[in-house]
C-alpha positions, 0 to 999 in steps of 0.5 A: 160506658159512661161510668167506666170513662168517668173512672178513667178520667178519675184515675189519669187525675189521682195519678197526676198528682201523685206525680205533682206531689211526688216530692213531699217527704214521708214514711210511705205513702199509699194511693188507696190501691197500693201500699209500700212497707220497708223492714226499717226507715232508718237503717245503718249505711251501707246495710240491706234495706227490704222493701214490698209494694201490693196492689189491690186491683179492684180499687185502681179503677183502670187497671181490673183488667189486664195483668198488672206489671209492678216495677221499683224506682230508687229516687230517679233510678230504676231497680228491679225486683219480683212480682207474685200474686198475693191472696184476695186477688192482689198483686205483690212486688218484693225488693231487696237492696243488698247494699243501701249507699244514700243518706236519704232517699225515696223508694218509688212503687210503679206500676205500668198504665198505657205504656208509661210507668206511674208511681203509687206508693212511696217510702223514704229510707235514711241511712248513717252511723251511730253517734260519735264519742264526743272528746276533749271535754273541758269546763270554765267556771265564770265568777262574774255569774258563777255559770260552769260552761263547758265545751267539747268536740263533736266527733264525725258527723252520723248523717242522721239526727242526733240529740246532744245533751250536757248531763251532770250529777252530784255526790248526793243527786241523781243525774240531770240534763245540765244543758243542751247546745243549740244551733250545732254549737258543741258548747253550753252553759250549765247555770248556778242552781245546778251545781254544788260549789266546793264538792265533786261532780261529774259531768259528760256529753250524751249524744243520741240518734236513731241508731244509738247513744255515745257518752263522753269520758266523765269528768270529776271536778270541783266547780270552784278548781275550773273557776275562771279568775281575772288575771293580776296587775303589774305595778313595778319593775326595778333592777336590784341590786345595781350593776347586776342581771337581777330584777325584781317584780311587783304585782297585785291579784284581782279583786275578790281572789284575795282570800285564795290560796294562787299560783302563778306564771310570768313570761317575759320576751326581748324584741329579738327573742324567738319565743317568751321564756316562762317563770313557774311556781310564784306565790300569788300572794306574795305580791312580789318575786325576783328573776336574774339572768337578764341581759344588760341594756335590753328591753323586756316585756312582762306579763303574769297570769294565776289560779287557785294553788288547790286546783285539779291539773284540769283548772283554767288559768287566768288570762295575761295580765297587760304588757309591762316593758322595762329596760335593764340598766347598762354595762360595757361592751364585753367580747372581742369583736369580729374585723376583717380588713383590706389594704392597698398601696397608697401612692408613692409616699410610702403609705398603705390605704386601709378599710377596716370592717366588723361585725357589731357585737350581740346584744349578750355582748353589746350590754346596751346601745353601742354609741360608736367604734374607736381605732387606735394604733395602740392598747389602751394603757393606765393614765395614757390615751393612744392616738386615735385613727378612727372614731365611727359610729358605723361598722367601717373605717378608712385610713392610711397607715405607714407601710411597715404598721402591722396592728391596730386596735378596735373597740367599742363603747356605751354610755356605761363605759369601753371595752376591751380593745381588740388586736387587728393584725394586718396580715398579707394574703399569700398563704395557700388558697382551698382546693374548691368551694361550691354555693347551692340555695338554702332557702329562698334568701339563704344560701349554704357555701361548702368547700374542702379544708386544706392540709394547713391548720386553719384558725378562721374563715372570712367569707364575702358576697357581692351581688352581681350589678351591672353598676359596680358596688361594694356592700360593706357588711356582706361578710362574716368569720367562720370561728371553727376552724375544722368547719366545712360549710356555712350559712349566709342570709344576710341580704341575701335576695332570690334572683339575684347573682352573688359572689363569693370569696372564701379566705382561710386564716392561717397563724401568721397569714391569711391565704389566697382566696378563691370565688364562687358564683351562686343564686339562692332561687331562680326563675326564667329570665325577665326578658329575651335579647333583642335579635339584630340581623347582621349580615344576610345573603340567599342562603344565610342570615347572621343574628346577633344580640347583646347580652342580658343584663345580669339584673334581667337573667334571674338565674344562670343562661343555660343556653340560647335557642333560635327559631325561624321559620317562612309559610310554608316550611315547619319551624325550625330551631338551634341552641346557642351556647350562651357564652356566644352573641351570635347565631348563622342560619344556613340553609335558607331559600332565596327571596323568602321571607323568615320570620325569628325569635330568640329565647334565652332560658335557665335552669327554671324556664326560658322566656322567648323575645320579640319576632324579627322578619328578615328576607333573603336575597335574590343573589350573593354578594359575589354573585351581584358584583360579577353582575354588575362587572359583565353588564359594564362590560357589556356597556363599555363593548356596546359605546365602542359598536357604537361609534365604530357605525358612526365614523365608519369611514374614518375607522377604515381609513385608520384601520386599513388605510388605502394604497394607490396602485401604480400600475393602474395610475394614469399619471402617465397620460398627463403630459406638459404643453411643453416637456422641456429636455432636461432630464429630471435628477433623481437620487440613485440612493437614500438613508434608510428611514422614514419621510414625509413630502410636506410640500411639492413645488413646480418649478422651471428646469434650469438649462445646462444643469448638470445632475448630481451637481450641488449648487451652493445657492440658486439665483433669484429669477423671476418665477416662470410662467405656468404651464398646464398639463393637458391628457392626450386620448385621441385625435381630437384636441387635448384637455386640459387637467391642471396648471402647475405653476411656479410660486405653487397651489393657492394656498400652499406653503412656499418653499423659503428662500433660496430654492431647494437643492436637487436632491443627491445620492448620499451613498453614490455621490461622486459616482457619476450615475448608474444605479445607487445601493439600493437599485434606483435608475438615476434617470427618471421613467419616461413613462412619468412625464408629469416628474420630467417638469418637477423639482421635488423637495424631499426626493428620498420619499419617492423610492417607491417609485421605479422604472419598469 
């Protein structure tokens, strides 16, 4: 027992290590009762790759008992395969992989021991592909060391180990590795023991791995034809002869290639020049060479560069010589130059305000520095200089003209001399305008103009851009002529900016005429705008709100404004959204809830994307404005009715008395109980008859019946006597002694009013006066009641009040 547990310890500790130094890169690997064996460990990629795994049982202590269980792993996956039992009591495992897909990998033999899968054979496997051809191969004979170093293009990477190698032979010499590349590089040097100058030799690339040999194409070369020579040097430059477009060059070769025959190139470029234009086939030796065709006035840059004359196609030329600038000499401006023009009345003193414009003239043309622009109102003539309106050394001109001058003259002028001018004819724009005219992106700061020619012959185009500010400016050199006159497009790049709006007018040059123009508006790229407009509520209720904005500047729009859109929304409904036409600066929600409160933001968008704005909070009213106004209109009357209740309960009495004023009632009076102390017999005259209409008894005297008075007797004037004594009026009830009530007396109550001297008149009956008594028009009883003795001893002033009172 105690050697079976010794030999179980020793095995848990082999197969930890087996685990610990699982990683370790090798062809296979045993544990000393089990080994792994492939077909091949390099194999091409994608192949099948057969593999086998015995186990001897008596030498895996732990295992001599029991059936062992044998399994396969590739790196960290498990694969299967099949188990047999082999001769001598072992146990075989075969696998066969019908397609290997790594590069590198570990193939892992596993058997099972207390329930976990142990390794205890390993084999490594590598896959790729043969060597690749190198290519381009290609080499440069240095003279400084006389080394030949060549250099080549590897091809594709094989994924195994290659050996590359730079192998060389001579007419005479078998072949010999010339050079080997290190660290990767795909270049060597092949040194001079190696190489037999002035005689042929052949030389490739052999590259070798495990699964084959590529060579290069083999290339036959003289060492000395790829001979590497320093590049010659520039010593003058001369234009000859004068006043002609030829110069004439002058060069010296390296050192130490004085003795060989040379080939040689010059390139020479203008600032302007897209590319250098190239010179063959000068003779190096010669030392000097000549090339016309240059411009006048320009400056030029030349460079020279040579190799033997004997050399194969495949020998390297020699670098660039350093740069040499010259300036050819100048001439006069040629050509005619391009000028467009516009004009306007100029007050009232019968002159025309011109702006005159053009195009400066191409180097081909200008034949050197252009010093400045002369317009005259006449050619230039032998012996005679014309009188000068404008000397400029800008590409503009202003002046005012006669109203009936149609022609000007322009030109322009160098150090060398002037050219010929140019006739300007101040045409009037009235002929007939084209059909249509678009504009659409031709690049990012180009943009192509089309537009339908018009049934008129057609002599020129003028076409003109402005870019849309929001401060108006005028740019002077945007514009050019279109000299076809069949032509239907064209291409505008000057000053031409992405983002930015341009106009553009197009007019056609008729014979004699220049037509009307027509516009276009256009953006060589767009992008969404800057920035959004800023909303401004402007009017709100509980069901609507009215937003307005003030449009972007064009500066900020970046493109065309599509459109508007609107979002609101509160916390509770979704987001809700409109689209604005963009001609409009004002939106209306509808459909709004009362006492809510929104929230609202603008996005303003163009053919490229939209930008949204800043949010606006706005709260809906409770009621609409006509809603408040009727409020306010029923709570003031409310207001009004209550002040009106309200002193109606103060002056209670006082409104009664107004309202519903109180009558006496004759029949219950008691004036009849009231007698005199003395009722003197003197009846009391009454008037029978009265003039309709309204009176008011304003004072009421008591006076002394006069004896022997007549009624309805006018008395002109009464004599003054002495007022009579008082007398009281006293109301009779009973038996008993009488009562006095009140005094009457004759100069009246305290306090009231005096009748005014003399005493007033018995009143009469107007309408029966004369009659002699009985009853008046309107049925009085001229005697007075005698159930009224209180009116037997008054004489009332303002009788005709008392109509109301008769006789029962």
């Amino acid at each position: 027992m105690a050697r079976r547990g010794a030999g179980t310890f020793l095995l848990q500790l082999s197969l930890l290590l087996l685990l610990h130094l699982g990683g370790e890169c090798c062809p296979s690997w045993t544990l000393g009762c089990a080994s792994v064996t492939v077909g091949s460990p390099i194999v091409p990629l994608g192949s099948a790759v057969m593999a086998s795994c015995t186990v001897q049982r008596e030498l895996c202590r732990g295992l001599e008992q029991g059936k062992v269980r044998i399994s396969w792993m590739l790196d960290n996956k498990l694969v299967a395969g099949s188990q047999r039992q082999g001769p001598g009591g072992t146990e075989v495992s075969n696998l066969t992989l019908p397609r290997f897909n790594h590069t590198h990998a570990r193939l892992w033999c596993c058997v099972e021991w207390n329930g976990t899968k142990q390794r205890v054979g390993m084999a490594e496997i590598r896959a790729g592909y043969p060597p690749a051809k190198p290519l381009n191969l290609s080499c440069v004979l240095n003279l400084s060391d006389y080394g030949l170093t060549c250099q080549w293009e590897q091809g594709t990477d094989s994924h195994l180990p290659t050996n590359v190698a730079l192998k060389c032979s001579g007419s005479r010499a078998p072949a010999v590795t010339g050079c080997t590349p290190r660290g990767g590089h795909s270049h060597c040097t092949v040194p001079r023991r190696l190489l037999q100058l002035y005689r042929q030799m052949e030389i490739w690339v052999s590259a070798t791995n495990a699964l084959g040999t590529a060579e290069s194409e083999r290339l036959c070369i003289d060492p000395m034809d790829v001979a590497k020579l320093d590049p010659p040097t520039l010593q003058s430059i001369q234009s000859i002869p004068f006043q002609t477009d030829c110069i004439a060059l002058a060069w010296d070769v390296a050192w130490g290639t004085e003795h060989m025959e040379l080939q040689c190139e010059m390139r020479y470029r203008a600032p302007e020049d897209p590319a250098w234009a190239l010179v063959t086939g000068i003779i190096g030796r010669a030392g000097t060479a000549q090339r016309c065709g240059f411009l006048f006035g320009t400056q030029y840059r030349f460079q020279m560069r040579c190799r033997r004359s004997s050399a194969s196609p495949l020998a390297s030329w020699s670098e660039w010589s350093q740069d040499r600038s010259y300036t050819t000499h100048e001439k006069a401006p040629t050509g005619k130059l391009d000028a467009w023009w516009g004009a306007q009345p100029a007050g009232t003193g019968g002159r025309l305000e011109v702006q005159l414009r053009w195009k400066a003239p191409r180097q081909r043309e200008a034949n050197g520095r252009v010093l400045g622009y002369r317009v005259t109102l006449s050619p230039r003539r032998r012996g005679r200089d014309p009188s000068t309106i404008c000397n400029t050394t800008h590409t503009q001109c202003n002046f005012s003209l006669l109203a009936g001058t149609r022609r000007v003259y322009l030109s322009a002028y160098n150090a060398a001399g002037e050219s010929a001018p140019t006739e300007v004819v101040l045409l009037e724009r009235k002929g007939q305008p084209l059909a249509g005219l678009r504009a659409v992106p031709g690049g990012e700061r180009s943009l192509w103009v089309h537009w339908e020619a018009p049934l008129a012959p057609v002599t020129a185009y003028v076409l003109e851009w402005q870019r849309v500010t929001a401060e108006p400016g005028h740019c002077s050199a945007c514009w050019q002529m279109e000299r076809d006159g069949a032509a239907t497009t064209a291409l505008i790049q000057d000053g031409i900016e992405p983002f930015q709006r341009y106009n553009i007018s197009l007019y056609p040059l008729y014979e004699g005429t220049v037509g009307v123009p027509v516009h276009t508006t256009a953006y060589s790229q767009q992008k969404a705008p800057s920035h959004a407009p800023k909303l401004h509520l402007k009017r709100i209720s509980k069901s609507q709100a009215e937003l307005c904005w003030e449009p972007l500047p064009v500066e900020m729009q970046n493109g065309f404004i599509t459109s508007y859109t609107i979002f609101w929304a509160n916390s509770i409904t979704n987001m809700a959204s409109a689209t604005v036409n963009p001609s409009l600066s004002s939106f209306v929600m509808r459909g709004l809830k009362p006492s809510t409160l929104y929230k609202v933001h603008i996005m303003a968008s163009t053919a490229a994307g939209g930008t949204n704005g800043t949010s606006l909070t706005l709260v809906t009213t409770v009621l609409d404005d006509t809603e408040i106004q009727f409020l306010f209109l029923t709570l003031g009357l409310v207001f009004v009715a209550l002040v009106v209740l309200l002193i109606c309960f103060q002056k209670n009495e006082r409104m009664k008395e107004q309202l519903w004023p109180s009558v006496p009632d004759p029949a219950n009076s008691s004036l009849g109980k009231w007698v005199p102390a003395a009722v003197p017999q003197e009846p009391l005259q009454v008037l029978a008859a009265r003039e309709p209409g309204p009176a008011a008894i304003s004072t009421v005297t008591v006076l002394e019946g006069e004896a022997g008075k007549q009624p309805g007797k006018e008395h002109p004037a009464l004599p003054a006597a002495a007022p009579a004594l008082p007398r009281p009026y006293v109301r009779q009830e009973g038996p008993g002694e009488p009562v006095q009530y009140a005094r009457v007396g004759g100069a009246g109550y305290r306090g009231q009013r005096l009748l005014p001297e003399p005493g007033p008149r018995f009143y009469e009956n107007l309408r029966g006066r004369g009659d002699g008594g009985g009853a008046g028009d309107w049925g009085f009883l001229e005697e007075p009641p005698a159930t009224f003795p209180l009116l037997q001893g008054l004489r009332i002033g303002g009788a005709e009040e008392l109509h109301e009172c008769r006789a029962d």
